[in-house]
RORO-723164 format. One record per residue: x negated, y, z negated of N, C-alpha, C in turn. Coordinates in pm, whole numbers, padded with zeros to 5 digits, always signed. Layout:
XYZXYZXYZ...
This chain:
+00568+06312-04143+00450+06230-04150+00328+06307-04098+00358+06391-03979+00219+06469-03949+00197+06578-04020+00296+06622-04128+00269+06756-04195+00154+06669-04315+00203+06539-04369+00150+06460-04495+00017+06520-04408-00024+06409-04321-00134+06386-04293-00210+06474-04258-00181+06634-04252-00248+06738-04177-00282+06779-04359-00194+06786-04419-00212+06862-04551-00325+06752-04612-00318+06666-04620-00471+06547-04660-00581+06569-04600-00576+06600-04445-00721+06627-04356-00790+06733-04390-00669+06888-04435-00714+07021-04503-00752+06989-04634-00721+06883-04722-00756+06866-04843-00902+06839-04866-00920+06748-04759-01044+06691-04806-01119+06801-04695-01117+06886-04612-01196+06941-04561-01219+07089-04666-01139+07106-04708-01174+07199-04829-01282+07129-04953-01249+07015-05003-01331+06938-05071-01496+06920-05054-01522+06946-04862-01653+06936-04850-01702+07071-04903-01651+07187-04891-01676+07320-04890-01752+07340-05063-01732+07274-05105-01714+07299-05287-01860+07413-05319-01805+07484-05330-01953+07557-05399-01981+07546-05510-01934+07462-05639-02002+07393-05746-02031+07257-05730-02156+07257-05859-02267+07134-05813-02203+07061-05860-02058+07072-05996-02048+06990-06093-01975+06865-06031-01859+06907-06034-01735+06827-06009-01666+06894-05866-01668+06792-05791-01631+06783-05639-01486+06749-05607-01431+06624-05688-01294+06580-05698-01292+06506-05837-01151+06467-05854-01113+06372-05960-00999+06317-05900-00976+06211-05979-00842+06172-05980-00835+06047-06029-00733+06010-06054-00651+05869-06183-00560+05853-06190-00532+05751-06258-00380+05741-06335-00298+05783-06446-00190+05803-06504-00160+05887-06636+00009+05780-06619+00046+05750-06782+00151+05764-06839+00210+05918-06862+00331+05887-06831+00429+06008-06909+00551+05972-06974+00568+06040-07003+00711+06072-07124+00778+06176-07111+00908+06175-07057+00994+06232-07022+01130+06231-07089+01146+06452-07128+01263+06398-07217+01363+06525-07159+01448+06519-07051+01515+06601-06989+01661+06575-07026+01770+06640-06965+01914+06640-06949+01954+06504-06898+01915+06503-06796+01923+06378-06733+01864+06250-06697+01729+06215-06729+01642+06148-06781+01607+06147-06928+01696+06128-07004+01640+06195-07139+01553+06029-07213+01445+06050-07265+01393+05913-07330+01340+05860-07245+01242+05842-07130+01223+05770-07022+01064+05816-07034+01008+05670-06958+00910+05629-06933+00861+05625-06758+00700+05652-06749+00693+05622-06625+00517+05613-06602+00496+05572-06464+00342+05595-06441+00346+05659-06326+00216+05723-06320+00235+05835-06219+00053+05828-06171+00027+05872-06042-00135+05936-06018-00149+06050-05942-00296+06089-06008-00355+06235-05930-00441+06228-05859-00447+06290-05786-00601+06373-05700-00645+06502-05691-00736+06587-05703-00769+06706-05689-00914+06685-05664-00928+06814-05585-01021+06855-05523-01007+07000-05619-01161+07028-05601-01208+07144-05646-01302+07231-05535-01227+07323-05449-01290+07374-05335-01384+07490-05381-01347+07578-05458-01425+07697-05478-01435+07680-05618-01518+07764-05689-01500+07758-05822-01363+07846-05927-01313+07714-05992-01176+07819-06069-01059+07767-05971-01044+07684-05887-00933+07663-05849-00945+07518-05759-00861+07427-05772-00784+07320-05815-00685+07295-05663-00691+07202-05590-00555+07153-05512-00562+07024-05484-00446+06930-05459-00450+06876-05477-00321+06770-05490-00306+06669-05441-00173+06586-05477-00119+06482-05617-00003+06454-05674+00068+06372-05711+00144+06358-05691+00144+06245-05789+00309+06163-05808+00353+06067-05876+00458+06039-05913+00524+05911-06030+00641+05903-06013+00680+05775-06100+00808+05709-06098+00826+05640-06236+00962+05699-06264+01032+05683-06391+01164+05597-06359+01174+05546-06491+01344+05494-06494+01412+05447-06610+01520+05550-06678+01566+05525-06770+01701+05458-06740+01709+05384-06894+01813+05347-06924+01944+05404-07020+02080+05427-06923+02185+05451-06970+02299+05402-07047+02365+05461-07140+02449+05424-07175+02597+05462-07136+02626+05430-07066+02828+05493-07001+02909+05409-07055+02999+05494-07123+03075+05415-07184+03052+05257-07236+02932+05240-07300+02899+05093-07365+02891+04976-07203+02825+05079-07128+02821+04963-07016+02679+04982-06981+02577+04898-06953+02416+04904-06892+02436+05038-06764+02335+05126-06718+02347+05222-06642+02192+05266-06596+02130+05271-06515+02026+05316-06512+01985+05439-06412+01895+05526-06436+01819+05646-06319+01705+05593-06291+01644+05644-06169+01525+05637-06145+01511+05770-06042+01377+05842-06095+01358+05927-06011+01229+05901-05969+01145+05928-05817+01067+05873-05742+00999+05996-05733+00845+06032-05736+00824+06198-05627+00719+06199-05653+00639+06263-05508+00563+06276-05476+00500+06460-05420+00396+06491-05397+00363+06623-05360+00264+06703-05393+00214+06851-05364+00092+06891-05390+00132+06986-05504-00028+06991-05571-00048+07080-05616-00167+07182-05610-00160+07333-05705-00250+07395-05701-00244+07464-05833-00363+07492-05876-00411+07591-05997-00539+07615-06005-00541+07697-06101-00684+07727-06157-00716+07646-06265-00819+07654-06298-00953+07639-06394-01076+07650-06459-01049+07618-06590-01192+07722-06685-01240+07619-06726-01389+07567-06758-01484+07477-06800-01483+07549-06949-01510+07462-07070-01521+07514-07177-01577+07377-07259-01754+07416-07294-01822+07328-07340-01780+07196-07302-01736+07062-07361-01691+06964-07304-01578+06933-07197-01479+07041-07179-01309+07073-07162-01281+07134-07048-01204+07066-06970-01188+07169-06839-01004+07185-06862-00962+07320-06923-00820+07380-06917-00790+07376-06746-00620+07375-06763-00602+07382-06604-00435+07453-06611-00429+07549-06478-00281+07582-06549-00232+07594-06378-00130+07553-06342-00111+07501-06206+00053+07488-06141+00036+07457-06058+00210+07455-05969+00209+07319-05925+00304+07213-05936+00345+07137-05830+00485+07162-05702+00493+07143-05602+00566+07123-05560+00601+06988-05420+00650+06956-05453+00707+06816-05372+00858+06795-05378+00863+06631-05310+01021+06616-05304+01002+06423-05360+01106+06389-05358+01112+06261-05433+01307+06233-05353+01306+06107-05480+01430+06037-05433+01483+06053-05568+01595+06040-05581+01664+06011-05709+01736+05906-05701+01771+05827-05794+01874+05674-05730+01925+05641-05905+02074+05650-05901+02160+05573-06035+02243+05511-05992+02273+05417-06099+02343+05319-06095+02456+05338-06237+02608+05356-06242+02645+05388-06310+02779+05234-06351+02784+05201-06427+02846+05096-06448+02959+05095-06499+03094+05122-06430+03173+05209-06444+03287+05070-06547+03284+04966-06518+03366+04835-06523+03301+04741-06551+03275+04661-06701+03276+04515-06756+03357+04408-06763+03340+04305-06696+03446+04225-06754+03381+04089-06846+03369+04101-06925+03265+03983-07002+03169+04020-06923+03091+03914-06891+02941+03941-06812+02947+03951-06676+03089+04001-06623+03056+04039-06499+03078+04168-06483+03042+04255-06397+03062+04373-06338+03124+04427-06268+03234+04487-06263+03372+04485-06177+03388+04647-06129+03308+04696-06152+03335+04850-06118+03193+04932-06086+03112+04964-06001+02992+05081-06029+02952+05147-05919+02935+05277-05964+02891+05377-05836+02743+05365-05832+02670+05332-05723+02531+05386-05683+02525+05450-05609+02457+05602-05647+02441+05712-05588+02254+05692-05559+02191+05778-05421+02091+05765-05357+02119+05899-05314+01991+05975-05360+01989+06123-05282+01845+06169-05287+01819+06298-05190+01692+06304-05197+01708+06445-05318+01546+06446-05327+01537+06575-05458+01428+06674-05423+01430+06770-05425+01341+06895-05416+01237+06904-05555+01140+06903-05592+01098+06957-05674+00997+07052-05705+01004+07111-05812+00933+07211-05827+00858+07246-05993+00742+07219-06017+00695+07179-06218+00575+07311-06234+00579+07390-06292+00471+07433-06385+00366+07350-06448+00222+07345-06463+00191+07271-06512+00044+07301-06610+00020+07281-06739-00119+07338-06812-00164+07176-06851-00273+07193-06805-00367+07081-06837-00474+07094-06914-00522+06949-06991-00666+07021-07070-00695+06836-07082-00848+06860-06954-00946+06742-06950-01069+06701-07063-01084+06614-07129-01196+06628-07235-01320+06522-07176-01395+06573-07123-01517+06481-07067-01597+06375-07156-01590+06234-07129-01582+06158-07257-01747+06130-07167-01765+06128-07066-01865+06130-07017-01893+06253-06864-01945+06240-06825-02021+06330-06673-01896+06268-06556-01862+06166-06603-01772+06091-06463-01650+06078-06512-01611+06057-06638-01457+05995-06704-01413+06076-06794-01296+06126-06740-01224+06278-06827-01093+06179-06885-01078+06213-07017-00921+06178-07087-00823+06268-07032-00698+06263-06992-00636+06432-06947-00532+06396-06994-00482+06562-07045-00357+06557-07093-00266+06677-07026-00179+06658-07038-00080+06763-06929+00055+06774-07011+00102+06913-07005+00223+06956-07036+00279+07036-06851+00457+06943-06871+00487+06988-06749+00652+06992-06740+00704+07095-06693+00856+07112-06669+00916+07086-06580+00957+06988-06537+00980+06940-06400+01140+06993-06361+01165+07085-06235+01239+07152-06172+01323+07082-06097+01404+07002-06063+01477+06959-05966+01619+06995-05869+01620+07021-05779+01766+06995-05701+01766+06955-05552+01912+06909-05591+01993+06780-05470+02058+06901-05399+02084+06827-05274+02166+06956-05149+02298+06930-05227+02318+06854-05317+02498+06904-05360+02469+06997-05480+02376+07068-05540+02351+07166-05588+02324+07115-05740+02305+06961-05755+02257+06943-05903+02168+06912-05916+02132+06944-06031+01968+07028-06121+01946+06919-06199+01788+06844-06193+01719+06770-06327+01598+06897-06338+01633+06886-06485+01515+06931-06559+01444+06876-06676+01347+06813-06682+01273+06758-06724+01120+06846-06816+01125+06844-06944+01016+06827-06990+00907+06705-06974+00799+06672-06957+00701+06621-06911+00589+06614-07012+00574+06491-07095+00405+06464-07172+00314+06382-07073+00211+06403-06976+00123+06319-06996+00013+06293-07010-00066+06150-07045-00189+06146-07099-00199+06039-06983-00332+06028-06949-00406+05949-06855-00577+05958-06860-00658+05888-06759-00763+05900-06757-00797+05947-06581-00923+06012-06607-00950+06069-06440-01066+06007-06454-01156+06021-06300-01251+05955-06274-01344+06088-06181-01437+06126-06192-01481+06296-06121-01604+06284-06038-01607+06303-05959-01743+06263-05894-01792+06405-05818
């Protein structure tokens, strides 16, 4: 809790520093679409923040939460993965367009429910597993300024995962959202 809160106090004290006039921070909300090994087909909402301290480079936090639905053996089954954490990259302004190409890293929860046993409509058998998750995403972005304050953004992202029992989600990542830039 005091690392969160020390890494937020450096955030925004970098934020005052900004040596461009333009854009100081952003941040919003975004849908994604997620189509991995283990999340495959899944939906989620997620939000950002960034600060823009110097010119050309980007830091900054997210995070989202997804949860698909499984099929095991013809029985209901569901994932949900939770996560939160910072990021950093660069960035190029281009006429309307601000490109962005960047790192996340954070940690999250993972939580399934596997439905191992039907009996008519009751449920007679299921493992729920709860673990925490490491993560780690690549990430290229490209903002289209619909005005001076409200960017459309879209993001391509590979999301990295592992559990201390040594298993891996990997996740491709679409999302589209709107930012707000002041």
């Amino acid at each position: 809790m005091r690392l969160t809160a020390l890494c937020f106090f450096l955030l925004f004290s970098l934020a005052l520093l900004a040596q461009n006039d333009s854009t100081r921070y952003s941040g919003g909300m975004f849908y994604q679409y997620n189509d991995g090994a283990v999340l495959n087909d899944s939906h989620g909402l997620g939000g950002m923040l960034r600060f823009y301290p110097v010119n050309n480079l980007y830091i900054g936090g997210q995070g989202a939460s997804y949860k698909a639905d499984m099929l095991f053996q013809k029985s209901p089954s569901y994932a949900n993965l939770s996560y939160g954490g910072l990021s950093a990259g660069v960035y190029k302004y281009w006429e309307r367009m601000r490109w962005s190409a960047g790192l996340f890293f954070g940690g999250g929860k993972q939580k399934s429910l596997i439905v191992t046993e039907v009996s008519g409509d009751t449920i007679t058998g299921a493992h729920l597993r709860k673990e925490t998750i490491t993560l780690m995403s690549p990430e290229i972005s490209l903002e289209y300024f619909i005005t001076d304050k409200i960017t459309f953004f879209a993001q391509y992202a590979y999301l990295m995962g592992f559990t201390k029992h040594d298993s891996a989600i990997r996740s491709h990542q679409v999302r589209f959202g709107m930012l707000f830039n002041r």
